[in-house]
C-alpha positions as CSV (number, residue, x, y, z in Angstrom):
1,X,-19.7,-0.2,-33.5
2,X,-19.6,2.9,-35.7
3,X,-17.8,6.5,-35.0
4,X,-20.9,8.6,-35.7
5,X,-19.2,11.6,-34.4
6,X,-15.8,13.8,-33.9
7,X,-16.5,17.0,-32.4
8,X,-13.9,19.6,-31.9
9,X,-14.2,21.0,-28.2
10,X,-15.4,24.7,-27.8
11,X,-12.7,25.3,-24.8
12,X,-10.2,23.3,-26.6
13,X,-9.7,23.2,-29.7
14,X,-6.7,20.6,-29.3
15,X,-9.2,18.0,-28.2
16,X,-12.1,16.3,-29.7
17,X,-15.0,14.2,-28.5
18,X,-15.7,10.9,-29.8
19,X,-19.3,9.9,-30.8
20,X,-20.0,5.9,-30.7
21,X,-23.2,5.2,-31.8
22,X,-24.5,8.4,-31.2
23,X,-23.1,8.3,-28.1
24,X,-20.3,10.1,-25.8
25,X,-17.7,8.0,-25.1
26,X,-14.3,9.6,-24.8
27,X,-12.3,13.2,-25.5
28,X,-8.6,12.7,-27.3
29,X,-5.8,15.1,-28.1
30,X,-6.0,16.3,-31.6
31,X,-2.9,14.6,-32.5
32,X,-4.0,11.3,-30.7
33,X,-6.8,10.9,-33.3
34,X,-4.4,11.7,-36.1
35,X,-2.7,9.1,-34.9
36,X,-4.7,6.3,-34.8
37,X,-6.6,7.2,-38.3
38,X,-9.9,7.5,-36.4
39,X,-12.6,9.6,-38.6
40,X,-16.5,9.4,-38.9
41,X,-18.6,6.3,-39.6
42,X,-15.3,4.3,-39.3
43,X,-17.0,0.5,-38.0
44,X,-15.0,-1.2,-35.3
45,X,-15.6,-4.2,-33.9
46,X,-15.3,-5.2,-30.5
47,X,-11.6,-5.8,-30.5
48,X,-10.7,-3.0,-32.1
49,X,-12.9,-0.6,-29.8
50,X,-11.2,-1.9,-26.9
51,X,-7.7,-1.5,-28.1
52,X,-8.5,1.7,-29.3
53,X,-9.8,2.7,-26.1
54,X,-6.6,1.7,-23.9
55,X,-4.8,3.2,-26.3
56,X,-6.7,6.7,-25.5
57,X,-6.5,6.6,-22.1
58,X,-2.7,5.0,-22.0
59,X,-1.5,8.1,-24.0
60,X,-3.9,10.5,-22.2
61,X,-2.7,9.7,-18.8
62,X,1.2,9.7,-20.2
63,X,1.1,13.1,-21.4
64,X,-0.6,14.1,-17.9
65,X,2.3,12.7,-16.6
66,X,5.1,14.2,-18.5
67,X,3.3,17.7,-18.2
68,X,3.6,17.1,-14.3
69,X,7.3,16.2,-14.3
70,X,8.3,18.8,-16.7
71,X,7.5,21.1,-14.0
72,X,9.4,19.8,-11.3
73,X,10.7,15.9,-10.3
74,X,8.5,14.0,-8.5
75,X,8.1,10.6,-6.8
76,X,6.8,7.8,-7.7
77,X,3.6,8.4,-5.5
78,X,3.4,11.5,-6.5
79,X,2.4,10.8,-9.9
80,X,0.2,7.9,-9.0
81,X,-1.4,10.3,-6.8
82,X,-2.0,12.7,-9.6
83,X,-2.9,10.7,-11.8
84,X,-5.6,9.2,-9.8
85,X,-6.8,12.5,-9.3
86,X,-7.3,13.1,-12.6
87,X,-9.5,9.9,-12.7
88,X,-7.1,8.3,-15.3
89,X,-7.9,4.6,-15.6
90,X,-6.1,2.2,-13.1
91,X,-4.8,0.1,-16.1
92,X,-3.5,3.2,-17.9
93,X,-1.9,4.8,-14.8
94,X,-0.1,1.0,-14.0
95,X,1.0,1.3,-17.6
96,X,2.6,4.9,-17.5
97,X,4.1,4.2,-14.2
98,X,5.6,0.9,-15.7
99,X,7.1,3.1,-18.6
100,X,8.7,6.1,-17.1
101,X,9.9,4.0,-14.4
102,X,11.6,1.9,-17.2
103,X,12.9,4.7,-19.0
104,X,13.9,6.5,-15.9
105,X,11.6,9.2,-16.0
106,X,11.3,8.4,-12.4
107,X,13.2,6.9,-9.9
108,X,12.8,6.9,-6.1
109,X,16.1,6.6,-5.4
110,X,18.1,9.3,-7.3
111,X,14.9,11.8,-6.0
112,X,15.8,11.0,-2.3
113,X,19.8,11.3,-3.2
114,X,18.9,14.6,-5.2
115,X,16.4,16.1,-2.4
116,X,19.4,15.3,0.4
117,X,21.7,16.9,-1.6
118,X,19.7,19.7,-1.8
119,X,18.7,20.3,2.1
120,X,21.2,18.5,4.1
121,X,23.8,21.5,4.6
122,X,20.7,24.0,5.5
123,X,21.3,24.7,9.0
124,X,19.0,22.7,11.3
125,X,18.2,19.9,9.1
126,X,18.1,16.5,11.2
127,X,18.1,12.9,9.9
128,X,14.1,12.7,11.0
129,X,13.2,15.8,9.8
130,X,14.1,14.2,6.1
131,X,12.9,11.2,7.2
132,X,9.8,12.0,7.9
133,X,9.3,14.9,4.4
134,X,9.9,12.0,2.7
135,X,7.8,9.1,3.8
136,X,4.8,11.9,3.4
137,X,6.3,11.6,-0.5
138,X,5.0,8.2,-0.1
139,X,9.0,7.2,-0.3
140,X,10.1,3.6,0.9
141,X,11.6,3.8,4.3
142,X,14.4,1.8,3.3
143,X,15.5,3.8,0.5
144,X,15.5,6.7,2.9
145,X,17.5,5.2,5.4
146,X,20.2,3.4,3.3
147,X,20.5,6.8,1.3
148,X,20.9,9.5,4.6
149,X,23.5,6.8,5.2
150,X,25.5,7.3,2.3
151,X,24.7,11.0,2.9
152,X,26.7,10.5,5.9
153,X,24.3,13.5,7.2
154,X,25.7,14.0,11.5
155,X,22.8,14.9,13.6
156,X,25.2,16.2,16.4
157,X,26.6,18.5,14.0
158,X,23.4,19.8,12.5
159,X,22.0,20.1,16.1
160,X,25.1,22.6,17.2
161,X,24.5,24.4,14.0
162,X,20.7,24.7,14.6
163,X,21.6,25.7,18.6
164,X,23.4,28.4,17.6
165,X,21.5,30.0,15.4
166,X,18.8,29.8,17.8
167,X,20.4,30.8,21.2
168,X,20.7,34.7,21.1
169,X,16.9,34.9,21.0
170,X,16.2,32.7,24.2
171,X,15.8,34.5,27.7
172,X,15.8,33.3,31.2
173,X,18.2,31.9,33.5
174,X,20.9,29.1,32.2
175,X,18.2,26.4,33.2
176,X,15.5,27.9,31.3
177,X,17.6,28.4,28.3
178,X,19.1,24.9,28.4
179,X,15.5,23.5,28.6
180,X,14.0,25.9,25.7
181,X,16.7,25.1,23.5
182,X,16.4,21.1,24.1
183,X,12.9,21.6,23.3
184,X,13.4,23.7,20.0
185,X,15.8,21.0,18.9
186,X,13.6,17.5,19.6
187,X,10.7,20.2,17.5
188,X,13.2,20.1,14.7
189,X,13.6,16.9,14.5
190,X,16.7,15.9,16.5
191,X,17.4,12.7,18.6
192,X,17.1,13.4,22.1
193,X,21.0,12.2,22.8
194,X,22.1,14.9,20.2
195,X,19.7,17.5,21.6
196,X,21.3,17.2,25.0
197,X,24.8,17.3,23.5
198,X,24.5,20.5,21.5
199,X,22.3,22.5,24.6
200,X,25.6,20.9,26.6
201,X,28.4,22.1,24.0
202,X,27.0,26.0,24.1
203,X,27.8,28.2,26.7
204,X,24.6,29.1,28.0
205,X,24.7,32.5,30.4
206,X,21.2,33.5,32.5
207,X,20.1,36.6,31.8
């Protein structure tokens, strides 16, 4: 196998398209190629192409990676997600994820303990409401539950906070109230036990 071409990209000029045989097989980051030595009518056998190759797409879908957590932290679905998205290759992607997890780039645990930290005192936040945000993160359930545990996060509490907030807008008789308030808080995300306690706990007066 020969390198019968390295053409620098019109759109960007950071990356380069790789000629094997006459034919397209890859783009690489300018300093990628520098890297690895790679210049026109270089041979490589078999071997070597194939290394060459994972090591393209292994550093390719690492720096998509970093990019995306440079921005803001992520979990680890998130970044499988993606990456898959960006039609990295399975075997890089498993490779990256191995990494960063290793190096603690990312770690599902300290992201749930920082995202409770961060959203358990606003008012109205229950136990399933984070729950839930965070299984849609493709988070393990029983990382979630062990950490809103050590969280100690009270759903009665957040309930009466959410109730009050919520109660001068309601009209109606003390019923109605009592019923549109239970209903506001199961929406939100609250056990029905601790629903009943807060709508109990408020004085509610009919209009």
């Amino acid at each position: 196998m020969r390198i019968t071409g390295i053409e620098q990209q019109k759109k960007n000029i950071k990356r380069y398209n790789i000629y094997i045989d006459g034919e397209y097989r890859c783009s690489v980051d300018s300093d990628i190629l520098q890297e690895l030595g790679l210049s026109e009518e270089m041979e490589l056998d078999e071997t070597e192409f194939n290394k060459t190759m994972e090591i393209i797409q292994y550093k390719g879908a690492l720096r998509a990676a970093l990019y995306i957590l440079a921005r803001t932290p992520k979990t680890e679905s998130d970044i499988e997600k993606r990456l898959i998205e960006k039609q990295h290759p399975s075997k890089a992607i498993q490779q990256v994820m191995e990494y960063l997890k290793e190096i603690g780039y990312i770690n599902d645990e300290s992201y749930v303990e920082s995202y409770i930290r961060s959203i358990k005192d606003i008012t109205g936040t229950s136990r399933r409401s984070i729950l839930q945000k965070l299984v849609n993160k493709g988070v393990d359930k029983e990382i979630i539950q062990q950490k809103l545990d050590e969280a100690d996060i009270d759903d009665y509490e957040s309930a009466i906070k959410a109730a009050k907030k919520k109660v001068s807008n309601l009209k109606g008789s003390r019923k109605e109230k009592k019923l549109k308030l239970l209903s506001y808080l199961y929406r939100k995300g609250f056990e029905i036990d601790a629903c009943k306690r807060a709508a109990e706990t408020l004085d509610l007066e009919g209009d």
